[in-house]
C-alpha positions as CSV (number, residue, x, y, z in Angstrom):
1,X,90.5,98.6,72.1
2,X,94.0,99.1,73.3
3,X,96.0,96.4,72.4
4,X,98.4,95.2,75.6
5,X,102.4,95.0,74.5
6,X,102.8,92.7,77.5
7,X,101.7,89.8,75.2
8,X,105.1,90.4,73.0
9,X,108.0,88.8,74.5
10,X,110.5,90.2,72.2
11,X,111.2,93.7,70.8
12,X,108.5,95.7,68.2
13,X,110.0,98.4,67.0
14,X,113.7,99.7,66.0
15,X,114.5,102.6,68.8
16,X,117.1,100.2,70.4
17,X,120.0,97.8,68.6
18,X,119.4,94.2,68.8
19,X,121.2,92.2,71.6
20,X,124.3,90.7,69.9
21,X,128.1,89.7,70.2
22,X,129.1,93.6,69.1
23,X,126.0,95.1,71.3
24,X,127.3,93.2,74.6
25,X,130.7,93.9,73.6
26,X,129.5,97.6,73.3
27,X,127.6,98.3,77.1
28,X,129.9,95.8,78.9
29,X,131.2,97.5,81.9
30,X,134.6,97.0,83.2
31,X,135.7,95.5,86.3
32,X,136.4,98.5,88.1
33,X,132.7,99.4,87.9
34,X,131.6,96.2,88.8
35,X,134.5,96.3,91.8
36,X,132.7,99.4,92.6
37,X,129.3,98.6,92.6
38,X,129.7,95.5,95.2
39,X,131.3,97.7,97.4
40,X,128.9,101.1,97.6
41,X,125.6,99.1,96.5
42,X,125.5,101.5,93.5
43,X,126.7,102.5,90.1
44,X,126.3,105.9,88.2
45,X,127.1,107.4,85.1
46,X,126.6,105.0,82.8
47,X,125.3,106.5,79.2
48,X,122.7,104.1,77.4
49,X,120.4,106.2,75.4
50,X,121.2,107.9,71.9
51,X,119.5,111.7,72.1
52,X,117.1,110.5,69.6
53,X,116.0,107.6,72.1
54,X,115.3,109.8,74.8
55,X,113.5,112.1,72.5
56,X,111.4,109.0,71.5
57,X,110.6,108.6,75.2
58,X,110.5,111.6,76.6
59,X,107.2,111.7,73.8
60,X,105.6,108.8,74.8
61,X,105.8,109.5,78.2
62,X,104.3,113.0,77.6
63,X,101.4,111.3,76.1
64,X,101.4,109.0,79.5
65,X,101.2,111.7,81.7
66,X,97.8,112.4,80.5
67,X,97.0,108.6,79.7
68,X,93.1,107.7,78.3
69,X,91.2,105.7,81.1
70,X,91.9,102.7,79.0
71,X,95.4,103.2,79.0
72,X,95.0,103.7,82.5
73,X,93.6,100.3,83.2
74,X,97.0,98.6,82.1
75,X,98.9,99.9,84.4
76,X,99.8,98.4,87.4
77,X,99.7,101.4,89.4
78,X,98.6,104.6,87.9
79,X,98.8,108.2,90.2
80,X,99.2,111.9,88.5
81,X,100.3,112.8,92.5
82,X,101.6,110.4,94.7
83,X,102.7,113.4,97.1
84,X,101.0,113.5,100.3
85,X,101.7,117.6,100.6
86,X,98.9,118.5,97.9
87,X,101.3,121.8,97.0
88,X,103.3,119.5,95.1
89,X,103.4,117.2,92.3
90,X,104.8,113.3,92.3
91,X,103.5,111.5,89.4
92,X,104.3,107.8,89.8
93,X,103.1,105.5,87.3
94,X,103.8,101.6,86.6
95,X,103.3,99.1,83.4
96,X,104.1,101.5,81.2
97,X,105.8,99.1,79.2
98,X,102.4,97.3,78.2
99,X,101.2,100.3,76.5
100,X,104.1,102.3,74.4
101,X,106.2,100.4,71.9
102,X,109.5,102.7,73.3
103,X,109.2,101.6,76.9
104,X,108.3,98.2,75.7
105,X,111.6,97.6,73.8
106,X,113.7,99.1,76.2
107,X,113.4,96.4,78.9
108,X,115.3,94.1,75.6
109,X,117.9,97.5,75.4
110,X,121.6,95.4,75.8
111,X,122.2,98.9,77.6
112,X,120.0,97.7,80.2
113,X,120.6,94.2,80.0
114,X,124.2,93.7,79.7
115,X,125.5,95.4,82.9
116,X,122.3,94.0,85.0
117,X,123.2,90.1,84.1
118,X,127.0,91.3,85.0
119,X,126.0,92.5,88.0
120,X,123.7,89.6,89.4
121,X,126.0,86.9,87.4
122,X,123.3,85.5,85.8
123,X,120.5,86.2,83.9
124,X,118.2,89.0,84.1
125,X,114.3,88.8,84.7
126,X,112.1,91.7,84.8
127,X,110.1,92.4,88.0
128,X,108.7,95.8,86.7
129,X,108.8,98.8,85.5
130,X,108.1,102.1,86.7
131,X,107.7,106.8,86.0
132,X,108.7,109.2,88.2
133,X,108.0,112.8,86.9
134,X,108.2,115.8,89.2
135,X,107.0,119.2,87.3
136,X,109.5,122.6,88.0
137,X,109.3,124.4,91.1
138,X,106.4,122.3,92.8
139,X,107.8,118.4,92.2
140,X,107.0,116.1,95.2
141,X,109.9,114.1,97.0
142,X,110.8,110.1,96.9
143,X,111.5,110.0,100.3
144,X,114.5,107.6,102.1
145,X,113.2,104.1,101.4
146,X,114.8,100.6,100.6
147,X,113.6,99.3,97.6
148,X,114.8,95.6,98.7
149,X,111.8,95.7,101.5
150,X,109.0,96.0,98.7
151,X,110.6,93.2,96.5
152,X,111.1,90.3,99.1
153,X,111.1,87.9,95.8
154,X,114.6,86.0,96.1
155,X,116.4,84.4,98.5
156,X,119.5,85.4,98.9
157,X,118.3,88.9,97.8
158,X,119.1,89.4,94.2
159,X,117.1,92.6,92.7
160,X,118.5,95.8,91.3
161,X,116.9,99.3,90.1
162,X,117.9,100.8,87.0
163,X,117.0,104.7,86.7
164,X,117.2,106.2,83.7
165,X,117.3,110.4,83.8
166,X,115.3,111.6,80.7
167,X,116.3,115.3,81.8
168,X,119.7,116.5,83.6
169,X,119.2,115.3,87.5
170,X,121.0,117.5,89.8
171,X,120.8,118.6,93.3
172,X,118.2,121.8,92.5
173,X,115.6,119.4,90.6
174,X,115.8,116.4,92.9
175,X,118.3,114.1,91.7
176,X,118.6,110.3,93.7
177,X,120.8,110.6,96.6
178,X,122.2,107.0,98.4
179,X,123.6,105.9,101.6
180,X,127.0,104.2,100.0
181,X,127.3,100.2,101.5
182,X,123.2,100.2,102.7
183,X,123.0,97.3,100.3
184,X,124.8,94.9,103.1
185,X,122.0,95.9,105.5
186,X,119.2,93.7,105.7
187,X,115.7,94.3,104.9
188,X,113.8,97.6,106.5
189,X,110.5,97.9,107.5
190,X,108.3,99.8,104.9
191,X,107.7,103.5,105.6
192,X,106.4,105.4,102.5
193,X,107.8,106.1,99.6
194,X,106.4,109.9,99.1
195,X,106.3,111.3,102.3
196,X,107.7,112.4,105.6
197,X,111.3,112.2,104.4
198,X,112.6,111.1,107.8
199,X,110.4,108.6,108.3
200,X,113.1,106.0,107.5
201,X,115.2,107.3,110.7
202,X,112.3,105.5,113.0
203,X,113.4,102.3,111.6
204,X,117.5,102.2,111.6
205,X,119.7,101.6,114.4
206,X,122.6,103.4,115.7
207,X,124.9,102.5,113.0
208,X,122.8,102.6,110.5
209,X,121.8,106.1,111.7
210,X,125.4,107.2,111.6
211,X,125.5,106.5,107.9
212,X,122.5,108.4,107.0
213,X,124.3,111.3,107.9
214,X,127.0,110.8,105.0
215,X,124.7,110.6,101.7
216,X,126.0,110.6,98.2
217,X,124.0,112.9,95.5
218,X,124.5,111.6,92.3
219,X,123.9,114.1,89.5
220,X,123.2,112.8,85.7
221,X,123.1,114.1,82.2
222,X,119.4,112.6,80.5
223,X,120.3,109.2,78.8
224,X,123.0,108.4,81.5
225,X,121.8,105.2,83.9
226,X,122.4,104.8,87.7
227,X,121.8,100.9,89.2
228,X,121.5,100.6,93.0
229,X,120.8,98.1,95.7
230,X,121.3,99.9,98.9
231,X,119.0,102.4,100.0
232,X,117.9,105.8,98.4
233,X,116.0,109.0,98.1
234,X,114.7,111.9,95.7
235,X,114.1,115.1,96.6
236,X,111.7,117.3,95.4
237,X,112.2,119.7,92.5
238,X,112.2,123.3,93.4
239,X,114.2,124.7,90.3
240,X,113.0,125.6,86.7
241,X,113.4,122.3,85.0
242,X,110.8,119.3,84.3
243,X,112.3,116.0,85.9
244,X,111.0,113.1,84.5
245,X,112.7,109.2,84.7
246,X,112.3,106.0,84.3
C-alpha cells in the first residue's frame, strides 16, 4: 500500500537545506524585487534549485507521468491531457507532493518559502500544489486565465503561484506570458484553463482589453522561479524540447 506523505508535516529527506538564520539570509530578496513585484503583480528570475535538485525532480516526476492507479488515487486531480484539441498533449496533475519525497520537501524549500512570506508579509500556508508538462512539438496550451478566480479563499485576496521551470522556458516551448499590473483587477469569471485561448477576452472590459494587447513573455533557465498574482498564460510547445514545471 502506498503510504501518503501528506501525513508528514515537516521535511523527509535531504534534497533541500533546512530553513535557518543563514538559509533565509541566503533566498531573501531585496527590496527592489519586492518594489517590483507590487507593482507588475509578478516576479521572475529568481534561481532556487541546485542542478542536482532538479535532476532529483525532473526523476520523480518522470515516474509521475506514468503514475500506478494507486498513486493515482492521491492526487487531487490527475489528467495525462487536459487539452481539449486531442492533437496535443497537456498533462496536468495535482497532489504530487503526497506521493514523492522530492515534491514533498520542497513545499519546506526556504527557496520557496522565504520570498513568499516576504511577499504576503506574513506567513506562508500552502493551498496546493500542482505539474504542467507539455511533450515537444505537440504540447497543449494554459490558456489566459486568473488564477485569483479559482482560489476565492482570503479576504482581502492574498494568494500567490510559484512556477518552477524544470527545463529552459522560452517563447518556442511555451513559456508563461503575463499582463504586467492585472493583479489590481478584481476577480474574473472562470473560462478554462486549457482551451480556446481567447476565451478570457469575453470576460474583460475595455481597459482591461487594452492591456491584454501588451503581454510580457518571461523566459527561464530550469531551476529559476517566477511568482505571480495578476493574470497569465502558457502557450503550447511546438519546438523540440520537453517542457515540464511545477
Amino acid at each position: 500500500m502506498i503510504y501518503d506523505l501528506s501525513v508528514e508535516h515537516q521535511p523527509i529527506g535531504s534534497l533541500f537545506p533546512p530553513l535557518n538564520h543563514r538559509t533565509m539570509a541566503e533566498y531573501e530578496l531585496l527590496p527592489q524585487q519586492i518594489d517590483f513585484f507590487h507593482e507588475f503583480g509578478y516576479l521572475s528570475g529568481v534561481r532556487i534549485l541546485s542542478d542536482e535538485q532538479v535532476e532529483g525532480l525532473r526523476h520523480e516526476l518522470t515516474r509521475l507521468l506514468e503514475a500506478t492507479p494507486e498513486e493515482r488515487k492521491l492526487f487531487y486531480e490527475y489528467n495525462s491531457n487536459e487539452s481539449t484539441d486531442p492533437s496535443h498533449v497537456l498533462f496536468h496533475a495535482l497532489g504530487a507532493w503526497r506521493i514523492t519525497p522530492g515534491f514533498h520537501d520542497l513545499l519546506w524549500h526556504p527557496g520557496v518559502i522565504v520570498p513568499a512570506a516576504q511577499l504576503l508579509g506574513g506567513s506562508v500556508r500552502f493551498w496546493h500544489d500542482q505539474l504542467f508538462c507539455k511533450p515537444a512539438h505537440h504540447g497543449g496550451v494554459v490558456a489566459w486565465h486568473q488564477d485569483y478566480s479559482y482560489w476565492t479563499r482570503t479576504q482581502p485576496l492574498a494568494h500567490l503561484t510559484c512556477w518552477i521551470g524544470l527545463d529552459d522556458s522560452n517563447r518556442e516551448n511555451g513559456c508563461l506570458h503575463y499582463i504586467a499590473g492585472s493583479h489590481r483587477w478584481p476577480d474574473l469569471p472562470i473560462t478554462g484553463l486549457a482551451g480556446d485561448m481567447s476565451a478570457i477576452s469575453a470576460v474583460l472590459n475595455e481597459e482591461q482589453r487594452r492591456e491584454f494587447q501588451h503581454p510580457v513573455a518571461v523566459e527561464l533557465k530550469m531551476a529559476v522561479f517566477e511568482i505571480s498574482a495578476g493574470s497569465c498564460e502558457c502557450v503550447g510547445n511546438f519546438s523540440g524540447p520537453f517542457l515540464l514545471g511545477t
